[in-house]
Backbone as CSV, one residue per row, in Angstrom:
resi,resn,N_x,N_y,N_z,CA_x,CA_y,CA_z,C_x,C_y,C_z
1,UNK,-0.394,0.336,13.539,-1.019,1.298,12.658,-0.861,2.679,13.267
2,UNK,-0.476,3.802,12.622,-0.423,4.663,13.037,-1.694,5.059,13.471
3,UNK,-1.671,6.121,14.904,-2.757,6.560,15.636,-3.510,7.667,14.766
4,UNK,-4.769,7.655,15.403,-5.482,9.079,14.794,-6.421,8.681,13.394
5,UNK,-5.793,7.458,12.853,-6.956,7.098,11.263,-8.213,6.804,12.079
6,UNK,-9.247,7.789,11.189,-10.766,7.633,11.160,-11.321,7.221,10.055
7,UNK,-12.187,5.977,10.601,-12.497,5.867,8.721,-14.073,6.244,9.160
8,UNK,-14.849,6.855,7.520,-16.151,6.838,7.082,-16.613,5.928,7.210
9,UNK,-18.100,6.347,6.787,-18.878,5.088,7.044,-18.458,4.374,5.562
10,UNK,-18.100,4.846,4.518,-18.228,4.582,2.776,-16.938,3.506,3.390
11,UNK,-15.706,3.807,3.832,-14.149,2.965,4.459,-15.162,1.783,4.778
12,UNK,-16.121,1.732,5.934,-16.404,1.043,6.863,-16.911,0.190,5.903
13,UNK,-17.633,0.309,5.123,-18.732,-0.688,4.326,-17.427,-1.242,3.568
14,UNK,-17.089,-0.989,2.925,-15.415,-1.309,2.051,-14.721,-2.564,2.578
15,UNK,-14.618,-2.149,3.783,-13.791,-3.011,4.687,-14.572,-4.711,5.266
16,UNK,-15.695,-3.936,5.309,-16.616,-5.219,6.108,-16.832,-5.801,4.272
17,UNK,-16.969,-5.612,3.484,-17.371,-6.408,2.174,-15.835,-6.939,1.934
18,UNK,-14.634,-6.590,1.893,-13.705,-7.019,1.335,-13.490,-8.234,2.532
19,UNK,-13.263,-8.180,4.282,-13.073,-9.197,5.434,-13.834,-10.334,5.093
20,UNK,-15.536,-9.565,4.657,-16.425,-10.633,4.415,-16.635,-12.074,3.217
21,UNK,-15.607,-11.287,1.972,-15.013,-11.975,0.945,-14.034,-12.720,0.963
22,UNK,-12.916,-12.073,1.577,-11.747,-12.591,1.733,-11.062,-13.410,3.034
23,UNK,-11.832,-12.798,3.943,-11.474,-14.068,5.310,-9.803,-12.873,5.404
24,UNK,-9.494,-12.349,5.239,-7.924,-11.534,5.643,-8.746,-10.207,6.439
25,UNK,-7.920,-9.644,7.326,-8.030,-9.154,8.111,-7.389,-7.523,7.795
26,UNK,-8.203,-6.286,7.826,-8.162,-5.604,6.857,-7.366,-4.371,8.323
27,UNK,-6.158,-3.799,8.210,-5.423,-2.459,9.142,-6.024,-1.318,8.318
28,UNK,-6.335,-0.867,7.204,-6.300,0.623,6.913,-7.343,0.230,5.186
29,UNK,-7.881,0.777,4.863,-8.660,1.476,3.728,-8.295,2.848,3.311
30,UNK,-7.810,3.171,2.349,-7.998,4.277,1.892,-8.557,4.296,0.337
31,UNK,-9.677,5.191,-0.161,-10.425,5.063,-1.207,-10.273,6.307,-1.888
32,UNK,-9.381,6.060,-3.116,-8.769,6.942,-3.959,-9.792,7.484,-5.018
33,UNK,-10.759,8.487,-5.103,-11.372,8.644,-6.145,-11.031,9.137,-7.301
34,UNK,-10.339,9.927,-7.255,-9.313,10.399,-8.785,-8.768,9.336,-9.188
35,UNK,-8.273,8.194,-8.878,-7.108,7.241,-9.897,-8.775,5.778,-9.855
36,UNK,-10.256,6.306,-8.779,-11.212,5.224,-8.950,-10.184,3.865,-8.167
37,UNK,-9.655,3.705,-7.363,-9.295,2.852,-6.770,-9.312,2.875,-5.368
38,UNK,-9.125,1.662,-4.786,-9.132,1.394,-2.963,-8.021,0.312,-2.533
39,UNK,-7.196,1.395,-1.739,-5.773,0.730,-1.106,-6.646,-0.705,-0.175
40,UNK,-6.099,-1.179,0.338,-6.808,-2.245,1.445,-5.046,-2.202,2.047
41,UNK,-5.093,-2.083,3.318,-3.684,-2.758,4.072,-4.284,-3.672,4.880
42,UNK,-3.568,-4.816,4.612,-4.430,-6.051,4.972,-3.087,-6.657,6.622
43,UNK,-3.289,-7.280,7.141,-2.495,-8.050,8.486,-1.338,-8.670,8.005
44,UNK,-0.336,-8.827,8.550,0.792,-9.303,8.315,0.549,-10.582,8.477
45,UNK,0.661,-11.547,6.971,0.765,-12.689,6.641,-0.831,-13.282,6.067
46,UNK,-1.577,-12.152,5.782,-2.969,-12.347,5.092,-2.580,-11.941,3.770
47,UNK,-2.087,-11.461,3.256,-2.007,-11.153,1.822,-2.257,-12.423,1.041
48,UNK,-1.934,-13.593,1.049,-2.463,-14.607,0.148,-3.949,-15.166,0.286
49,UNK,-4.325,-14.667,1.482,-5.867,-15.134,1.420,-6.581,-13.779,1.064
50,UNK,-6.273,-12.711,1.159,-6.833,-11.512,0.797,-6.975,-11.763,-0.773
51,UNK,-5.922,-11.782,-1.607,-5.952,-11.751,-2.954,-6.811,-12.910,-3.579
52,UNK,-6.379,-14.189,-3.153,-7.076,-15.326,-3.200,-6.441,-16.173,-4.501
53,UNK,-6.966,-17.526,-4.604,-6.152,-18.251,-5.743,-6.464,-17.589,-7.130
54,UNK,-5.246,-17.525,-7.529,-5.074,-17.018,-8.826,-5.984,-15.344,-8.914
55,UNK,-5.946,-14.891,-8.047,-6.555,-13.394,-7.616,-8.173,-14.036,-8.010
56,UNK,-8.623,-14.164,-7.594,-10.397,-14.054,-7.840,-10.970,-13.857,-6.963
57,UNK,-10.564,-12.865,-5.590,-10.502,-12.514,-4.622,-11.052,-11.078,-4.934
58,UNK,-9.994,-10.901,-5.615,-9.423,-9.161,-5.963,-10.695,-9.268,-7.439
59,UNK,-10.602,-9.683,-8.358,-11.646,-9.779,-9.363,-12.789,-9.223,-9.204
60,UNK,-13.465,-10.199,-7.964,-14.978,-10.297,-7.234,-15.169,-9.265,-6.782
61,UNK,-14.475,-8.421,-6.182,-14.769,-7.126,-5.607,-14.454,-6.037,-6.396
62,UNK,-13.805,-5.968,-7.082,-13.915,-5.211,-8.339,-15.057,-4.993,-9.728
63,UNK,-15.272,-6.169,-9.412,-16.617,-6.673,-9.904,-17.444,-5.749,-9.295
64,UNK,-18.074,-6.104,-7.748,-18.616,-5.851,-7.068,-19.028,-3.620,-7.204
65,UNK,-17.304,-3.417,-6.950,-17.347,-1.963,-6.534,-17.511,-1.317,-7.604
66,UNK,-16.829,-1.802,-8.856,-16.346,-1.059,-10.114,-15.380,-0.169,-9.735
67,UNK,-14.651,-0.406,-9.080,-12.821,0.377,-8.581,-12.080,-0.996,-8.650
68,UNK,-10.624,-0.301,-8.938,-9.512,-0.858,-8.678,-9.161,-1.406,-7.478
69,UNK,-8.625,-2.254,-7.171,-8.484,-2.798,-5.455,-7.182,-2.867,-6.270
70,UNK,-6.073,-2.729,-4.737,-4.537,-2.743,-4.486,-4.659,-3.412,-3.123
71,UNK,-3.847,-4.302,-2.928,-3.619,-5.081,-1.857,-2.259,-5.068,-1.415
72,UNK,-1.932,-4.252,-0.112,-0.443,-4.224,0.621,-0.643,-4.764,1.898
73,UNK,0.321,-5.447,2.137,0.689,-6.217,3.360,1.081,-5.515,4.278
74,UNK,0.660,-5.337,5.668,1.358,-4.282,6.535,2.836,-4.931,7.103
75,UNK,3.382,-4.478,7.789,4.744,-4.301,8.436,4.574,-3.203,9.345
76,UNK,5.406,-3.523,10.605,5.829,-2.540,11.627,7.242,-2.303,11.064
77,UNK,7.612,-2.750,10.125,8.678,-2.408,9.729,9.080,-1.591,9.009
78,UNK,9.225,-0.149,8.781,9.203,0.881,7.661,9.705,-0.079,6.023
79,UNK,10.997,-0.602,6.197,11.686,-0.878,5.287,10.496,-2.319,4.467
80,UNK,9.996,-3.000,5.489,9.493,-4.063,4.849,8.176,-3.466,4.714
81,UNK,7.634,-2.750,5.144,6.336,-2.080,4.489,6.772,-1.125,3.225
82,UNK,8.131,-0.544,2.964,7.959,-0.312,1.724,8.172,-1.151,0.601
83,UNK,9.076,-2.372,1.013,9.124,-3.327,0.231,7.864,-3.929,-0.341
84,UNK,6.859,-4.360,0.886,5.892,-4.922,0.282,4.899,-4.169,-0.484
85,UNK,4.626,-2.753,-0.278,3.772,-1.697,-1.475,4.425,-1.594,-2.676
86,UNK,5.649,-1.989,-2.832,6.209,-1.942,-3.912,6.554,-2.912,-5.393
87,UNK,5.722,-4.367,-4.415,5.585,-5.693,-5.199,4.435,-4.896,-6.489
88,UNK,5.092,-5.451,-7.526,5.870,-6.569,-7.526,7.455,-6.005,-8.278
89,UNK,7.869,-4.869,-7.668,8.731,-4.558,-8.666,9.800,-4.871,-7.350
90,UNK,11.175,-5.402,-8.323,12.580,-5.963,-7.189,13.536,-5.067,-6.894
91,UNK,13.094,-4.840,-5.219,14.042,-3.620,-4.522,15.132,-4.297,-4.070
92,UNK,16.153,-3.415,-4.341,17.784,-3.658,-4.148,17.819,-3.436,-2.464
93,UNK,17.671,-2.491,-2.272,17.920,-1.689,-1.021,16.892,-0.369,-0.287
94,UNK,16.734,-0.447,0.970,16.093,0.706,1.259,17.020,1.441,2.606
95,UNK,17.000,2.619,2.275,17.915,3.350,3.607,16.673,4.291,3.577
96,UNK,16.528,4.349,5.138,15.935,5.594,5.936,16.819,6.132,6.798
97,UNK,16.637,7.460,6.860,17.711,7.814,7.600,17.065,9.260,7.334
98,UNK,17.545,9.953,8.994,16.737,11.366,9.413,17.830,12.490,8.662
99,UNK,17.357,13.826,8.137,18.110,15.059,7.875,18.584,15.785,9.095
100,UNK,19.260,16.773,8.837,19.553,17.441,9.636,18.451,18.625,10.215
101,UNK,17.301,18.612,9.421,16.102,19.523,10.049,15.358,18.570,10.317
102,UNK,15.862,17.778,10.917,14.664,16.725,11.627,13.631,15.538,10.589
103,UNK,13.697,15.972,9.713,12.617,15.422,8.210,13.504,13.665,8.627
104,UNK,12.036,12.353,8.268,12.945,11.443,7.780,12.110,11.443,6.592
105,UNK,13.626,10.842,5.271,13.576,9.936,4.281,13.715,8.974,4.202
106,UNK,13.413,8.329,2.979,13.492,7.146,2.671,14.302,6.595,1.262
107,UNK,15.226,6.494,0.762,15.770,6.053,-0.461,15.669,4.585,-0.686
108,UNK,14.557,4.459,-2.128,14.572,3.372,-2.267,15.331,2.912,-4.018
109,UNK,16.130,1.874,-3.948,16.859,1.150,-4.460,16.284,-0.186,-5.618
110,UNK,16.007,0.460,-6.801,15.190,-0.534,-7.099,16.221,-1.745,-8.801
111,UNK,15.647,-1.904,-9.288,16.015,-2.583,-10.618,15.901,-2.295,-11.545
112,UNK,16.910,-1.578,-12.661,16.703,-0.987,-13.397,15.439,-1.204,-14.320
113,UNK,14.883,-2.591,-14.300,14.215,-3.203,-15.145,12.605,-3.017,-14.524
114,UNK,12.359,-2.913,-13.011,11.538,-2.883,-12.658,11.413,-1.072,-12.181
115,UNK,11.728,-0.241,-12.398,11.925,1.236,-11.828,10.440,1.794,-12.529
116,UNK,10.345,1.553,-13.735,8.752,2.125,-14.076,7.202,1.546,-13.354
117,UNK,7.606,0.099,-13.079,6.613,-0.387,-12.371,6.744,0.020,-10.391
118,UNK,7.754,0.275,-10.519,7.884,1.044,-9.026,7.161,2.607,-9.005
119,UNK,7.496,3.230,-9.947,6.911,4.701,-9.852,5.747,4.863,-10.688
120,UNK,5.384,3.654,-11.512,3.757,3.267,-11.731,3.558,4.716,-13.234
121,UNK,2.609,4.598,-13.582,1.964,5.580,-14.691,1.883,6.656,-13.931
122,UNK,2.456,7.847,-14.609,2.674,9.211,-14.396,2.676,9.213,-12.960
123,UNK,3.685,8.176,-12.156,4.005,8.613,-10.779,2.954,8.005,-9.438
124,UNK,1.793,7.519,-9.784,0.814,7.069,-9.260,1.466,5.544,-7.934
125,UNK,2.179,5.227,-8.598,2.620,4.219,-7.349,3.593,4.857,-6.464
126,UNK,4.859,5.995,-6.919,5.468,6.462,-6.120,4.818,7.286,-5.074
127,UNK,3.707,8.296,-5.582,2.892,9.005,-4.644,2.191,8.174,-3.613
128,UNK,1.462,6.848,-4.093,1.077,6.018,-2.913,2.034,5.947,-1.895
129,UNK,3.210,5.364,-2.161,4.127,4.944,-1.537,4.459,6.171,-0.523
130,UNK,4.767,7.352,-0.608,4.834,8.603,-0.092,3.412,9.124,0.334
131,UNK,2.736,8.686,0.273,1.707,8.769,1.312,1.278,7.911,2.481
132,UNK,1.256,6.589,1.856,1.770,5.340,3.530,2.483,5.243,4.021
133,UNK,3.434,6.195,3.659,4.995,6.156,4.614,5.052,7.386,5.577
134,UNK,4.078,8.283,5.121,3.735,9.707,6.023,2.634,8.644,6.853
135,UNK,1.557,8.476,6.452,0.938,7.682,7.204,0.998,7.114,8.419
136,UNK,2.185,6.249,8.337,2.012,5.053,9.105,3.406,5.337,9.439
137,UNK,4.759,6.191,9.286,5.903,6.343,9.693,6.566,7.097,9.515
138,UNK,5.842,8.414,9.342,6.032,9.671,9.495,6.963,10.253,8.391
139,UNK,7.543,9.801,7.441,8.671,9.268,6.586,8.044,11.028,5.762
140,UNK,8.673,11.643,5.713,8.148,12.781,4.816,8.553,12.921,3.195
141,UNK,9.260,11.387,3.042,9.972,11.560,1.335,10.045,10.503,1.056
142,UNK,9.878,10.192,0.132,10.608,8.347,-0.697,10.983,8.721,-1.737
143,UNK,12.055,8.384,-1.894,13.162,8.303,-3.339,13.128,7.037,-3.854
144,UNK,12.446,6.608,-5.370,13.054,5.772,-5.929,14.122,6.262,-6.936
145,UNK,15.015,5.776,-6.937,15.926,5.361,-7.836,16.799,4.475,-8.317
């Protein structure tokens, strides 16, 4: 996880109700109040107990909060952490690769069929995506196309 995240006490309570529901093991919270939703980045290889059978995992706490819950799987891997924020839409390819002023990007490669569910309603999943990638890998751009 990238160094330096502080969470609130509002993160903290978030986190201990979603661990306490779900038995998955929670890296990062972030709680979106304009779109009323809460990222969860959950441990690499908890995502199926986080969500739970047939999501009633994700339901219950939505229930609970009255927000949206999003559930991403972490990775130390830039490429497979953008893959997995990007489920469920099917990525072709991802290249990162640094500019010549130092900046890295990220170009991501998706399916023609799945490209709206990648960049989400008026852009809302691409901006996530370009914000956990500054986050957690300094990534200052993501391109879908």
């Amino acid at each position: 996880m990238a160094s330096g995240i502080k969470f609130t006490s509002r993160e903290m309570r978030y986190i201990a109700l979603f661990e306490s529901i779900t038995g998955a093991t929670v890296k990062d919270c972030i709680v979106n109040n304009d779109l009323n939703r809460i990222i969860f980045i959950v441990k690499e290889g908890d995502i199926g107990m986080a969500i739970g059978r047939r999501g009633k995992n994700i339901r219950l706490l939505e229930r609970m909060t009255e927000k949206r819950h999003e559930v991403i799987e972490h990775s130390d891997n830039p490429a497979r952490f953008i893959r997995n924020a990007l489920k469920p839409a099917a990525v072709d390819e991802i290249r990162i690769s640094e500019r010549p002023d130092g900046k890295t990007i990220a170009v991501v490669s998706v399916k023609p069929k799945d490209k709206g569910v990648a960049i989400g309603k008026n852009g809302r999943n691409a901006e996530r995506i370009r914000f956990l990638a500054k986050r957690y890998f300094q990534i200052q751009n993501v391109s879908i196309t």
